[in-house]
One Martini backbone bead per residue (centre of mass of N, CA, C, O) as a GRO file, in nm:
protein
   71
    1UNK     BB    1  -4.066   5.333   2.766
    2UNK     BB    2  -4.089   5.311   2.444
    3UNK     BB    3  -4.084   5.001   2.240
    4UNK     BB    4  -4.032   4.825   1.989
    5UNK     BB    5  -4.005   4.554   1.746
    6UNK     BB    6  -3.767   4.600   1.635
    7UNK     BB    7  -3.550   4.624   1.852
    8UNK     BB    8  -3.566   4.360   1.923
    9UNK     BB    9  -3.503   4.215   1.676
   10UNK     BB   10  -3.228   4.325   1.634
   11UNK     BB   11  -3.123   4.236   1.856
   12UNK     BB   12  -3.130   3.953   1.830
   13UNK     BB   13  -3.005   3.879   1.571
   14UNK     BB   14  -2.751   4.015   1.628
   15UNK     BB   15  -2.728   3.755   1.866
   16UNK     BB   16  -2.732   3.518   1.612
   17UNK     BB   17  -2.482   3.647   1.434
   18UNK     BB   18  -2.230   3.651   1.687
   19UNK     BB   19  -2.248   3.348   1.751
   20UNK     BB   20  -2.211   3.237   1.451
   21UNK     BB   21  -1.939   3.392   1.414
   22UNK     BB   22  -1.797   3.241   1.690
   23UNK     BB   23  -1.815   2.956   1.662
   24UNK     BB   24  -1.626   2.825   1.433
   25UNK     BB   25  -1.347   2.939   1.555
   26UNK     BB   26  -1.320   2.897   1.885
   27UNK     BB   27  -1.001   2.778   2.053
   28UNK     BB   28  -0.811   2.665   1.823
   29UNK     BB   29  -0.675   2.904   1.709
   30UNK     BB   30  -0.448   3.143   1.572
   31UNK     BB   31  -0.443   3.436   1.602
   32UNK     BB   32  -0.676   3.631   1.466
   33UNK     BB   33  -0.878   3.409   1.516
   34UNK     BB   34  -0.860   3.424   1.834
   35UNK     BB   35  -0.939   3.730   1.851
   36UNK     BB   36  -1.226   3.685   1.682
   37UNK     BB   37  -1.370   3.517   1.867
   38UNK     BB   38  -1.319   3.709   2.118
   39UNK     BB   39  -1.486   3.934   2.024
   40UNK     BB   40  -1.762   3.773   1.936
   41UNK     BB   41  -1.839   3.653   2.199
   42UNK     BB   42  -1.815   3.954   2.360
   43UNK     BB   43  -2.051   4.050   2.172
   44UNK     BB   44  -2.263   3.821   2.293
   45UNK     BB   45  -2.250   3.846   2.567
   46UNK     BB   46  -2.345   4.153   2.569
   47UNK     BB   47  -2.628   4.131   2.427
   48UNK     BB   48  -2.802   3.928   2.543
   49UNK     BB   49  -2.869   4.092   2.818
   50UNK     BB   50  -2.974   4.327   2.660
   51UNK     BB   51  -3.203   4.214   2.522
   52UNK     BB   52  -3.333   4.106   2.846
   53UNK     BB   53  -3.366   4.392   2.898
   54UNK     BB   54  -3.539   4.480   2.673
   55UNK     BB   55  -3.782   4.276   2.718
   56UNK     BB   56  -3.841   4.398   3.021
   57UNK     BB   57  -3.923   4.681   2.960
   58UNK     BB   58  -4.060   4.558   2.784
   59UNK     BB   59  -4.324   4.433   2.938
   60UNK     BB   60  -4.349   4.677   3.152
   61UNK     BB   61  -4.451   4.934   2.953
   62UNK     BB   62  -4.719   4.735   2.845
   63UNK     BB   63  -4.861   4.699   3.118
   64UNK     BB   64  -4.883   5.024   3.194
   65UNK     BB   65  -5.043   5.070   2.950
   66UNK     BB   66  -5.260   4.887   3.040
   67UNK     BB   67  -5.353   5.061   3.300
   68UNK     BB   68  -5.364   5.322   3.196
   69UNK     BB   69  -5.628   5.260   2.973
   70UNK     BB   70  -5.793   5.115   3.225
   71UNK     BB   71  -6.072   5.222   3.407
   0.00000   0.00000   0.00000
């Protein structure tokens, strides 16, 4: 499986960008705000992960890839 380096930007991005939507929430508004923090918090833990896979493939595919090449 090759990735592009554009997926992983995009990836990053996104995981930078609901962080920052995420952190000025904080946990201590009520209503709304709250909700709202739980959200963005919820998918920043799941894209960092997310990013981290997807490192680890482009990162072995790129390995196979020059072995593959390399007579």
């Amino acid at each position: 499986m090759k990735l592009s380096r554009r997926i992983l930007i995009i990836s990053f991005v996104s995981s930078v960008v609901l962080f920052v939507i995420a952190a000025p929430f904080g946990n201590d508004h009520h209503g709304v705000g709250l909700v709202l923090s739980d959200v963005f918090w919820t998918l920043f833990l799941v894209s960092v992960p997310v990013f981290i896979v997807l490192c680890l493939i482009a990162s072995v595919s790129g390995l196979v890839a020059r072995r593959q090449a390399s007579p």
